[in-house]
N, C-alpha and C positions, 0 to 999 in steps of 0.2 A: 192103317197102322196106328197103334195104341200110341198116345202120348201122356206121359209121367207128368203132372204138372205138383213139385215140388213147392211146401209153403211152411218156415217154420212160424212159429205161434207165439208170443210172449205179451200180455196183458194188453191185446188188441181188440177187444170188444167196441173201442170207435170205431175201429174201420173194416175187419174182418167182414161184416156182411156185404159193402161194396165190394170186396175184391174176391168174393165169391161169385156174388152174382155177376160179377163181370165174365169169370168162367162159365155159368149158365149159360149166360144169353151169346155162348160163342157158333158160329155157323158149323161150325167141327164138331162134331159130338164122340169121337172117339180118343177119348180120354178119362184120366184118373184123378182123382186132385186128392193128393197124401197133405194132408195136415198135423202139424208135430207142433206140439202145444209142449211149451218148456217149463212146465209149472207155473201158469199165468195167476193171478192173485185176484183177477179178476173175473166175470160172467161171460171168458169169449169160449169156453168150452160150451157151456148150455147153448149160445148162438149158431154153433156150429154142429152141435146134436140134432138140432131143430132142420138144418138143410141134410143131414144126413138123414133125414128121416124121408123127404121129400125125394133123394135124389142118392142113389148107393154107388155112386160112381166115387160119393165122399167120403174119403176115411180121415177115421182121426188116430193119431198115437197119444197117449197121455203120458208124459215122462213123471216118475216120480221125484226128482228133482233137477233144480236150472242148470243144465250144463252147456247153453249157449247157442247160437246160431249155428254154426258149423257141423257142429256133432248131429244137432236137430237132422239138420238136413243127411246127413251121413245113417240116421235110423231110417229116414224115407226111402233114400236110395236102396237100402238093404230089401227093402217088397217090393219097388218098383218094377210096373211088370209091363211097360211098356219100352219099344224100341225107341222112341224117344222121350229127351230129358228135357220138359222146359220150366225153369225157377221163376216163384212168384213169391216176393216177399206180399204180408200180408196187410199193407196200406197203400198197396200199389192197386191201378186197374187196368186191364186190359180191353184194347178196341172190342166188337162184336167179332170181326173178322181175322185177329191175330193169329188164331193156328192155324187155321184155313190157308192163309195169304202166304202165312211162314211156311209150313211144313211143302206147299206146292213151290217156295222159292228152293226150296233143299233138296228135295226130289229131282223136280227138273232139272238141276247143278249139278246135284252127285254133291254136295257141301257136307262134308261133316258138324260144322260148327255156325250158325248165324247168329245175328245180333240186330235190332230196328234203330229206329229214330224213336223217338218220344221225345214228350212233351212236359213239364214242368208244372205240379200244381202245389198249391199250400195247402197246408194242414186243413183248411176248411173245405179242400175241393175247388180253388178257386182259380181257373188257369191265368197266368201270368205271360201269354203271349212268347213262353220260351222254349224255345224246338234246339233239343240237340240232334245233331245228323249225324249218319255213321260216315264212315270214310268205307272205302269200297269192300278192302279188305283188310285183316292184320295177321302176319306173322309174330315173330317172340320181339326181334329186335323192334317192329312199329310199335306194339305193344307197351312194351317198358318205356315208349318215349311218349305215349298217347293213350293210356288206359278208359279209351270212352267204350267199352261197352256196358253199356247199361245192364244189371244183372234180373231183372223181371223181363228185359226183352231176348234172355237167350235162350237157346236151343242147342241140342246134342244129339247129335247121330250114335246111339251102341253099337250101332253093327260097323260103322266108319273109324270111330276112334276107339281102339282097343283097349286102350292102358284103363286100369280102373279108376273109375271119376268118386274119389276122393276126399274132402276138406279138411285142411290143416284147423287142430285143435287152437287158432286165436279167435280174438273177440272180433275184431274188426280187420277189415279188406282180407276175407275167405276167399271171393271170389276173385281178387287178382291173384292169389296165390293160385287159386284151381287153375285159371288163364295160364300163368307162365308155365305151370307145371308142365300141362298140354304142351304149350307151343312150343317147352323147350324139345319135346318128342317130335317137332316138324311140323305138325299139324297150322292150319290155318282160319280164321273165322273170316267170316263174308257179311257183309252188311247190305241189308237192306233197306232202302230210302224209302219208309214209308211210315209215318208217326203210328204204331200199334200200341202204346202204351200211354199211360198214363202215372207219373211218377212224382209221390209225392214228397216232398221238403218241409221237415218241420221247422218254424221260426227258434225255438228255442235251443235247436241243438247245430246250428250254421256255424258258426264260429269255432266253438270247442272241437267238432266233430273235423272239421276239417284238418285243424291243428295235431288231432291224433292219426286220422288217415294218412297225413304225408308224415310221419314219424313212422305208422308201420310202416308203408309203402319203402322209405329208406331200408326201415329190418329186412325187410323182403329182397331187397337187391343186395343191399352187403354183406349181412349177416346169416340168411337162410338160404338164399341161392349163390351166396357168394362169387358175386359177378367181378369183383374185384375193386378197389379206391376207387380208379380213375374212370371204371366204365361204371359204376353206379353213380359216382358225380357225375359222368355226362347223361342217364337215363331221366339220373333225379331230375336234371333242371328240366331238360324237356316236357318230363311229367307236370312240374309245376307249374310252367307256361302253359301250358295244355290245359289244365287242369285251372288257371285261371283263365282262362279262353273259353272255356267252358260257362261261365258262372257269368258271364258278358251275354248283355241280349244280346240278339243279331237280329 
């Protein structure tokens, strides 16, 4: 079975060749890796001409101008031509063993939706001893209280989940908006307990980034899904707890 491995692109020339070769060196080899390069200002297209030269399972999209994370990934998905869907932002790395381990944890389950553990590293690569763990499973309502899916460790069944996979045209948190969309259709994600990624945290954008993620995250429950006052004040807080629960070694 083909898998889609989805990666949008914006002036990534640091790290773009790690998180390539992390797809190379994977034990799976039946895969595609769509790169959607958002108008980068930088040399990560010539990096990425260079592995497609090597290896044609790599495509690149060249957008002729920035219209975001979202949308990127929304031109990928339109050629995607495999049955499944797994997103790789482009500073992130993957285990050797990630689709292998993934795609035979979904198969054997009949799972529409998985998500890993991963591991925490700074802007230099340098890991910081911090493992988030999935919790077993999520529906919509755990979901909105506990948004830990990591978005480079998931995966999508096409043939399982029907409704078309999607991303809402904002800047920041696409992927929980894709998440409740799903789950508000019933669907469920499945975690599995085993660090396959590698996820990286820039120092200079902690603080700010955060402060805007729980502002969309709010737009997302009261204003775009409209869950309602009182049930988006009880998601939010959950989320916040969780969400600083998260960011706590263990």
């Amino acid at each position: 079975m083909k898998i889609s491995i989805i990666t949008p692109s914006y002036n990534s020339s640091r790290f773009i060749s790690q998180t390539i070769e992390s797809v190379l060196n994977q034990t799976y080899k039946n895969w595609e890796m769509i790169i959607v390069d958002d108008k980068s200002l930088d040399n990560s297209n010539t990096i990425v001409e260079e592995y497609i030269k090597k290896d044609n399972r790599i495509k690149l999209i060249k957008l002729n101008k920035n219209i975001g994370a979202a949308m990127a990934r929304n031109k990928a998905l339109e050629i995607a031509q495999g049955r499944y869907i797994a997103f790789l932002d482009s500073d992130d790395i993957w285990m050797p063993s990630k689709l292998e381990v993934q795609i035979k944890f979904m198969q054997e389950n009949n799972y529409p939706i998985s998500f890993t553990s991963y591991k925490i590293i700074d802007e230099n690569g340098i890991d910081n001893n911090h493992i988030i763990r999935v919790v077993d499973s999520l529906n919509l309502k755990q979901y909105l209280k506990n948004t830990i899916i990591g978005f480079s460790t998931s995966m999508i069944d096409r043939e399982l989940v029907k409704e078309e996979l999607k991303f809402l045209n904002i800047r920041i948190r696409q992927d929980t908006n894709l998440w409740i969309t799903i789950f508000k259709n019933g669907y469920k994600a499945y975690g599995l307990d085993e660090v396959l990624v590698k996820y990286r945290v820039h120092s200079n954008s902690i603080s700010s980034n955060k402060v805007k993620a729980a502002k969309q995250v709010w737009n997302l429950y009261f204003n775009i899904h409209k869950f309602g006052l009182i049930k988006s004040i009880y998601y939010f807080s959950w989320y916040a707890f969780n969400a600083v629960k998260k960011r706590i070694k263990g």
